[in-house]
C-alpha positions in Angstrom: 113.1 55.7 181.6 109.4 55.6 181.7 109.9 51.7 182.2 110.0 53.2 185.7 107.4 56.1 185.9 103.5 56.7 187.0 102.1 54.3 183.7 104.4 51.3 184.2 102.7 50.7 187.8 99.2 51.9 187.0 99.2 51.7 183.3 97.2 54.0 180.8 93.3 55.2 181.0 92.4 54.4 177.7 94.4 50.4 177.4 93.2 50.2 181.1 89.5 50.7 179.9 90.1 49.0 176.6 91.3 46.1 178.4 88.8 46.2 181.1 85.1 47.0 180.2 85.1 47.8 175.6 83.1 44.7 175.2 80.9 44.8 177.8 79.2 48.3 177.1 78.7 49.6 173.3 78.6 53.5 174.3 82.3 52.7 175.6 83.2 51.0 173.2 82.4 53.6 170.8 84.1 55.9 172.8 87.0 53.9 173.0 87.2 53.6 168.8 86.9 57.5 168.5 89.8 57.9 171.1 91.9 54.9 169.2 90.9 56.4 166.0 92.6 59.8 167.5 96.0 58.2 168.4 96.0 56.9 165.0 95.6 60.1 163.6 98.2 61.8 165.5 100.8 58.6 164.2 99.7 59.4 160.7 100.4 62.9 160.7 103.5 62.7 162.5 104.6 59.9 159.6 103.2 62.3 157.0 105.6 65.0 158.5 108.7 62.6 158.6 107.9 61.1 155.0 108.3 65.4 153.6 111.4 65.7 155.6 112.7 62.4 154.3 112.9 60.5 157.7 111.0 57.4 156.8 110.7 55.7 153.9 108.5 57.0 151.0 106.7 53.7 150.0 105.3 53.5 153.5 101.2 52.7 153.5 101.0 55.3 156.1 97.5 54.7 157.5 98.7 50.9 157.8 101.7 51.9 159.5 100.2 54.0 162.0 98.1 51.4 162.9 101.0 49.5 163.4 102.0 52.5 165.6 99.0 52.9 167.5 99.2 48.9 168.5 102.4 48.7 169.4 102.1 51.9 172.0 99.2 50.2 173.2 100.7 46.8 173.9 103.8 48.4 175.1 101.7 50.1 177.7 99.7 46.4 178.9 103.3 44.9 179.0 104.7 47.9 181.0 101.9 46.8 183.5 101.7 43.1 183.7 106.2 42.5 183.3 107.3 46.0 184.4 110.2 45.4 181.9 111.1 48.0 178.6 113.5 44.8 177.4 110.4 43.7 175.1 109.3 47.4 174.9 112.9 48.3 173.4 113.3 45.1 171.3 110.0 45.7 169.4 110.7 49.5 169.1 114.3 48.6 167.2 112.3 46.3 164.8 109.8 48.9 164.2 111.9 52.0 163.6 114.3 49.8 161.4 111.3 48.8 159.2 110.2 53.2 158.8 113.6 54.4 158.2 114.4 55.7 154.6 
């Protein structure tokens, strides 16, 4: 279970910084947005992949939803750090998948 592992004591880089010092500096925070746009990316292709092979549903907005995706890991990574519990991790991630499945 990563609830237990390396990020769940020290967290992530990129929500550490995010949460930290983005609106303080502007060349970060760009930084920050290009990284953020990346993960979004990578959601939206692996969505694109699942919607061909018929794994999600095929009405989904799919740059909305991996938005949705790219919040949630986020958040689920500041929570890991500040309650060092998955119950909210696991509960969010059953509401999530249950609203992309075809």
């Amino acid at each position: 279970r990563w609830a237990d592992g390396p990020l769940a004591r020290h967290g992530c880089l990129l929500v550490n910084t995010v949460t930290e010092q983005a609106g303080q500096d502007r060349a970060l925070g760009r930084q920050i947005s290009l990284q953020m746009e990346r993960v979004e990316a990578a959601f939206r292709r692996a969505l694109e992949r699942a919607q061909e092979r018929g794994d999600v549903r095929s009405d989904l907005v799919l740059e909305d939803h991996a938005r949705l995706l790219a919040l949630v890991a986020q958040g689920s990574l500041v929570n890991m750090v500040a309650m060092r519990s998955g119950a909210w991790i696991e509960s969010a991630a059953r509401v999530v998948l249950n609203d992309l499945r075809a």
